[in-house]
N, C-alpha and C positions, 0 to 999 in steps of 0.2 A: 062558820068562821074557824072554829077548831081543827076541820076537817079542812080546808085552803090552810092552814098553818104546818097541820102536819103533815101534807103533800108537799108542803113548798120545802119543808126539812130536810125531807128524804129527796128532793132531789137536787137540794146544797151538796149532801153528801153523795149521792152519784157522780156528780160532775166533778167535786173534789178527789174524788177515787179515779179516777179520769184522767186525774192532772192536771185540772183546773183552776186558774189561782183563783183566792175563794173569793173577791170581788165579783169577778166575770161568772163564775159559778151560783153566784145569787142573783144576779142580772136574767143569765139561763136559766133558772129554775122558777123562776116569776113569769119568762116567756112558755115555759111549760106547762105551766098552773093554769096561766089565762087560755091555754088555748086546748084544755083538757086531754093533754096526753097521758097515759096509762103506763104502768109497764109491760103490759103485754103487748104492747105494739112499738117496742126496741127494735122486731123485726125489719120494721116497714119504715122506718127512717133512712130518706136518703140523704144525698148533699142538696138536692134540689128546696127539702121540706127543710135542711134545719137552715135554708139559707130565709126561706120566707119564715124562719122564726126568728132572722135577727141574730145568727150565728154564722156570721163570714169570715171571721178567720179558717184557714184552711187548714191550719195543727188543729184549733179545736174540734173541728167538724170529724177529722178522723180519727182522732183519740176516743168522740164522743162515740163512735160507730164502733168501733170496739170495744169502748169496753159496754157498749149495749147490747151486741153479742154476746159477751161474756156474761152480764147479767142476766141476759133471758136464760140463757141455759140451764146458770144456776136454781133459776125458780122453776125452770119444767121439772129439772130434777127434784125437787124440792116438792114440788105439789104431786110427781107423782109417787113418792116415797110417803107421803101422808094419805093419798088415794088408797096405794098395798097397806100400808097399817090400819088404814081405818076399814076396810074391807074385812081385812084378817079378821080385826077385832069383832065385827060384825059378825061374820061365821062362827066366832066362838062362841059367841053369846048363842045363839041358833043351836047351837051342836049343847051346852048346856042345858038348855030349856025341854030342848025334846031327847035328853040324853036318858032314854027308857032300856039301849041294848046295851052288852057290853062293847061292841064294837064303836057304835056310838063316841061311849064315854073315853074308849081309847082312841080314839080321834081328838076330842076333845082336850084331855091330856098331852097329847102330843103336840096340835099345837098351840098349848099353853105356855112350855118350855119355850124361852128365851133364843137358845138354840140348840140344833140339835145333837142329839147326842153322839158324843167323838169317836169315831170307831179306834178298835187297839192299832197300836201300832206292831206292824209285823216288824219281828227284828230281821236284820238278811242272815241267811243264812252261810254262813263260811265253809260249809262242807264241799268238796271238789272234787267232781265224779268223773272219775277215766273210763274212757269205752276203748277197746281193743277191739279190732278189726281182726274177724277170721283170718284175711290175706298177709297179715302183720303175722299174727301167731304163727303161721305156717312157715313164714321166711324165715322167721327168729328159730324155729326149730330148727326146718332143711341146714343151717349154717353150723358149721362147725364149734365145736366144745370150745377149741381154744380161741376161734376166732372171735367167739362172743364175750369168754372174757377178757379181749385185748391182749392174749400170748402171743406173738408172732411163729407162726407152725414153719418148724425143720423142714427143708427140702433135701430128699436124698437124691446125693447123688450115684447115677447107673454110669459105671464103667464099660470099657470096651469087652472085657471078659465077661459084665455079666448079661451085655445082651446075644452077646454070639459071634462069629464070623460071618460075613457078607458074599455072597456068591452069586460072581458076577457069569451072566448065560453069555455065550458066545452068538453068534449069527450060525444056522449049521448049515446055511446053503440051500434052502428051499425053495426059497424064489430065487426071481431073475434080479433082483434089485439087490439080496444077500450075496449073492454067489458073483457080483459084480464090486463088488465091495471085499470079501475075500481074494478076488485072481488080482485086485489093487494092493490089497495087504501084502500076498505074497511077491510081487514086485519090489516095494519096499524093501523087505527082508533079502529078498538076492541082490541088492545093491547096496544095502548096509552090510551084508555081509563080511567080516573080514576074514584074512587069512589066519589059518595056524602060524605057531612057531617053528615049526619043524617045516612047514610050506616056505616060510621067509629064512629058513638058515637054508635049505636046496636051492634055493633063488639065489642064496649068495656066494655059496659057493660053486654052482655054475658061472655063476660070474665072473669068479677065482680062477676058475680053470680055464674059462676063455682067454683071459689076459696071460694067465703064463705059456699059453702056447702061441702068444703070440711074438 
């Protein structure tokens, strides 16, 4: 009787965790009593099963399917977090009893600590390491004094005295293409040719004496 009492409890408060008003939730938890569901088989409930329990509302049937998912979980979680502990515990017991080496006992020790021990913390370290590249160093040399440190370098200027006079080669008539080029030149030169002064005052005063003997 105790045991139908204290199932019938715990599953007021499931349904009520649910959402269930707490009327309907004690109505449900008597149809789950009588019909000896578990809670390991949250899984296995459908709409079909909780409709043959007398749960046809269609909010409560999915509320209830949730949160019976959410419950199972919790207790797998749960049983297996007591399964590691009570394992553990069991090894240490074992690791005491025949704790004859020192490796043994340092096993045993270790895991008797709660947890385990914190490694240090590394602080970072702020130091900032420059690498130079041979092809750098060599640039940075090859370049000039003042252009490295930011002087702008003087440009001198070469005058016409001080690179020289210029000398220009003539064509001297070797070939046929120079010497065609030359007898063109000299053509030129007899037609630009002008007179003297002394040619053009003879011009004019022939000219003088032709009209006065006329």
């Amino acid at each position: 009787m105790a045991s139908v009492t204290t199932a019938t409890s715990e599953w007021i408060q499931f349904f009520k965790d649910a959402g269930i008003p707490p009327g309907m939730a004690a109505t449900y938890a008597m149809s789950f009593v009588d019909n000896r569901i578990q809670k390991n088989m949250l899984m296995d409930l459908s709409k079909d099963i909780m409709m043959d329990l007398g749960i046809t509302v269609i909010g409560d049937i999915i509320a209830i399917l949730k949160h019976g998912k959410h419950v199972y979980r919790q207790d797998m979680c749960k049983m297996a977090t007591e399964a590691i502990s009570s394992g553990q515990t069991s090894v240490q017991a074992e690791l005491r009893r025949t704790a004859n080496t020192p490796a043994t006992r340092m096993i045993a020790n270790a895991l008797s600590r709660e947890s385990p021990p914190s490694t240090p913390v590394r602080r970072p370290d702020n130091r900032l390491s420059v690498t130079i590249s041979n092809k750098s160093s060599k640039m940075a040399a090859s370049q000039p004094s003042a252009e490295v440190n930011g002087l702008p370098v003087k440009r001198r200027r070469v005058t016409s005295e001080m690179e020289g006079k210029y000398v220009i080669s003539m064509p001297k008539g070797t070939t046929a293409r120079s010497r065609r080029i030359l007898a063109q030149q000299a053509k030129k030169g007899k037609s630009l040719k002008r007179t003297s002064v002394f040619e053009r005052l003879g011009a004019d005063s022939k000219t003088d004496t032709a009209t006065a003997n006329k």
